[in-house]
C-alpha positions in Angstrom: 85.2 91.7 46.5 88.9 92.6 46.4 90.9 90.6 48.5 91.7 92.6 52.3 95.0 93.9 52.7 97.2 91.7 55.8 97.6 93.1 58.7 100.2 95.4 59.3 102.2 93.1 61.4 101.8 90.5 58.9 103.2 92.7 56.3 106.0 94.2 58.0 107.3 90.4 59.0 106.6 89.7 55.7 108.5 92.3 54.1 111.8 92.0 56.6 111.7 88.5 55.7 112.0 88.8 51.8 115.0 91.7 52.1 116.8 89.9 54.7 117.0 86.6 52.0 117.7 89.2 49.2 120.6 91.0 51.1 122.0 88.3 53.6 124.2 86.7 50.8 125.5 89.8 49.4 126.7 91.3 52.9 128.5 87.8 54.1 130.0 87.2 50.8 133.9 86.3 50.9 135.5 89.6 49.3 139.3 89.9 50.4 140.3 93.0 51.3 143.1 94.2 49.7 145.4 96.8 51.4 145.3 100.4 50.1 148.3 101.4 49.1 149.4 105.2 50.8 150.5 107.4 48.3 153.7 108.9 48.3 154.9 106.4 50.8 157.3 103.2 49.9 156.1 100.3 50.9 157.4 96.5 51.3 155.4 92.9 51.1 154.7 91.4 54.6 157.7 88.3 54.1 160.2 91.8 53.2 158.7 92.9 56.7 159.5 89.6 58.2 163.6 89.7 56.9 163.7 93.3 58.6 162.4 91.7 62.1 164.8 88.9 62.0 167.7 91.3 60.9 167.1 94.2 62.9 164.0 94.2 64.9 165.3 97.0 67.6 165.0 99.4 64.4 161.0 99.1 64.5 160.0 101.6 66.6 155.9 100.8 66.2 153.5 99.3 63.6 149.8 101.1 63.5 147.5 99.8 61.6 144.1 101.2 59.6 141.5 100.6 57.7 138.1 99.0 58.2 139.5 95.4 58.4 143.1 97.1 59.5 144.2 95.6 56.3 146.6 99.4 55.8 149.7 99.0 57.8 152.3 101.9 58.3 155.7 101.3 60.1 158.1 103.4 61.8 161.3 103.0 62.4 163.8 104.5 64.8 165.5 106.8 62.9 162.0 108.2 61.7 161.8 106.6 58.6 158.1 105.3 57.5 157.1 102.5 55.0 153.8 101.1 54.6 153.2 97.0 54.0 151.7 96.9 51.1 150.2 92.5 50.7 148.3 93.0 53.8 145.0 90.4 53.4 142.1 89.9 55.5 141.8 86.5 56.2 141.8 83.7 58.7 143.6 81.0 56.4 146.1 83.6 54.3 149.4 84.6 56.5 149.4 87.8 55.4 146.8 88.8 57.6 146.9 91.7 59.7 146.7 89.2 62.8 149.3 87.4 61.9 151.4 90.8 61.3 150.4 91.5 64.8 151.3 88.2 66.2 154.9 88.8 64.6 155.2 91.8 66.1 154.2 90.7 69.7 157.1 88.1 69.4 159.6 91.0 68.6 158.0 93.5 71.2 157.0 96.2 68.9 154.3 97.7 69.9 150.9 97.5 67.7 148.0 100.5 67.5 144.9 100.3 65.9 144.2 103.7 64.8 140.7 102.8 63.7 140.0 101.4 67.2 142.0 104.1 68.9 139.8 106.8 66.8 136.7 105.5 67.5 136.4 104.7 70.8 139.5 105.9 73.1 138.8 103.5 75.5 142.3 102.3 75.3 144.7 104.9 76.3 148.7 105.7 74.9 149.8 103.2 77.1 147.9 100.5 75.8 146.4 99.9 78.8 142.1 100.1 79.0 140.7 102.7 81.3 139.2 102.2 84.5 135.8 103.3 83.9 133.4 103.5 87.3 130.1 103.4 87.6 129.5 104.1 91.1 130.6 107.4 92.1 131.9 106.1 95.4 133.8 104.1 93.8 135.5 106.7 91.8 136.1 108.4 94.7 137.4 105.6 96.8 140.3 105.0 94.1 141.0 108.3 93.7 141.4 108.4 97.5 143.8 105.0 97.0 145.9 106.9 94.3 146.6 110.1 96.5 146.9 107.7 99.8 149.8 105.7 97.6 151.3 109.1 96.6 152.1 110.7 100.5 152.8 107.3 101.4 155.9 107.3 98.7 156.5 110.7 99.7 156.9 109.7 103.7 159.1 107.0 102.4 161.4 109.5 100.6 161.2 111.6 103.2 162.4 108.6 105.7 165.4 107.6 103.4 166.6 111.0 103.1 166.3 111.6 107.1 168.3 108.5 107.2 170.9 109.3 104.8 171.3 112.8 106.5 171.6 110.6 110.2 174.1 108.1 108.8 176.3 111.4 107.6 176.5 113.1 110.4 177.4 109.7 112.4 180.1 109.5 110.0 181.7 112.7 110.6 181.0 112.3 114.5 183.1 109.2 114.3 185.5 110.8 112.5 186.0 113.4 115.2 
């Protein structure tokens, strides 16, 4: 008799088991990603980068930063001038890593966008700030409600200052008089 085939649910398991060993060692292997240089654009090393923050770190208008491991960064400076960095390394030991880069900048106050994180999901806004995002629909309503309560609420208060500006004139000239 030939021998009976497993069951299907023995198989599967079996097979998911064997390509899991096979793959699992070539997707967590260790392969530094270099930064990809962008063409037609000059570009400095990370330590140049570091010199231009100490020097002059009000001419760094913003840093964004690409890529799959965000490993691409491109600066822009004030008077619209853009240079890329070009020894950018993913890793948690090196100190060229993009984190690093990002921890610099967050000491000089220079703002940092991931454009592969802004692309995908645009749950943070331009501001940098994440979006409220409500479930309940009463909710929603409710702080929409808040926002145009806060809004006539600053309007009354202009209002108020100006009634009393216009008051404290007209005192003026009456005591003038």
């Amino acid at each position: 008799h030939p021998p009976k085939p497993p069951p299907p649910r023995r198989a599967f398991l079996f097979n998911l088991a064997v390509t899991t060993t096979a793959t699992l060692p070539l997707l967590t292997s260790p392969i530094p990603a270099r930064s990809a240089p962008i063409p037609n654009l000059p570009s400095v090393t990370l330590s140049e980068f570091e010199l231009i923050l100490k020097d002059s770190a009000k001419s760094v208008l913003s840093v964004e930063l690409s890529g799959p491991k965000s490993e691409t960064a491109l600066v822009r400076l004030v008077d619209g001038t853009e240079f890329g960095i070009s020894d950018l390394v993913e890793s948690s030991v090196d100190p060229r890593s993009p984190l690093k880069l990002v921890a610099k900048c967050r000491l000089y106050n220079i703002p940092v966008r991931n454009a592969t994180l802004a692309d995908v999901g645009g749950v943070v806004g331009g501001s940098g700030k994440k979006k409220k995002v409500y479930m309940n629909e009463r909710v929603a309503e409710a702080a929409e409600k808040e926002k145009e309560k806060k809004k006539r609420m600053e309007e009354d208060e202009r209002e108020r200052l100006a009634e009393l500006y216009r008051l404290e004139g007209e005192e003026k000239g009456f005591l003038q008089e």
